[in-house]
C-alpha positions in Angstrom: 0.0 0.0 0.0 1.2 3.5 -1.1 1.3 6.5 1.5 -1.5 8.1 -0.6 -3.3 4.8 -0.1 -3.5 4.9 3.3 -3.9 8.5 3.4 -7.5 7.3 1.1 -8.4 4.9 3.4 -8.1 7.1 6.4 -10.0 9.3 5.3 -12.7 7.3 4.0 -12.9 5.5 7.6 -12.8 8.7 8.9 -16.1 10.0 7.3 -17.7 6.8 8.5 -17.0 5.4 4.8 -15.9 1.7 6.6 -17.1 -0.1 3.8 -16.2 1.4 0.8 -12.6 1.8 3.1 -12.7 -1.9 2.8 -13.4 -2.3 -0.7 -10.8 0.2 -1.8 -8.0 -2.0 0.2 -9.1 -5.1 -1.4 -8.9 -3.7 -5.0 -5.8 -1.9 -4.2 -4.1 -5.0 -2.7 -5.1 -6.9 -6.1 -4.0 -4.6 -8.1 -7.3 -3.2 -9.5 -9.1 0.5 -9.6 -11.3 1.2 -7.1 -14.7 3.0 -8.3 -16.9 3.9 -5.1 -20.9 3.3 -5.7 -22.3 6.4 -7.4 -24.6 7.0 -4.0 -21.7 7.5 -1.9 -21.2 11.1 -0.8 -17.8 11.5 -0.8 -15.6 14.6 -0.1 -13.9 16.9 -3.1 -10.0 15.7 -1.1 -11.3 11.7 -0.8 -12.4 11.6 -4.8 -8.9 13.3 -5.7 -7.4 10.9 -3.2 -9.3 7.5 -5.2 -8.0 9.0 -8.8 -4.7 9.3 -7.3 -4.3 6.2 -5.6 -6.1 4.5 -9.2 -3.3 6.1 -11.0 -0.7 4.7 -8.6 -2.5 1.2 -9.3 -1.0 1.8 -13.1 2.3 2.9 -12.2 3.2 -0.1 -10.0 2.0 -2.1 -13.0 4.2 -0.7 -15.3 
């Protein structure tokens, strides 16, 4: 997991976000882009956060 990763899931836990915390470590861990449901009201920083940590998710690929 990358700083910015952690940082993500923090936050996320921090909003009371605990399961979509959890899903974003499991398709981190694997590998994979995490895309939180649609309904989830989530902060300006935490959607920067996702798209950062997602790109990160390419970068360790390559």
């Amino acid at each position: 997991m990358t700083p910015n990763q952690n940082r993500a899931l923090w936050e996320m836990c921090r909003q009371g976000l605990h399961s979509a915390a959890d899903e974003a470590e499991n398709a981190w861990r694997n590998g994979e882009h995490f895309e939180p449901d649609q309904r989830t009201p989530l902060a300006r920083e935490i959607a920067q956060l996702i798209r950062v940590c997602n790109w990160e998710v390419n970068a360790e690929a390559a």
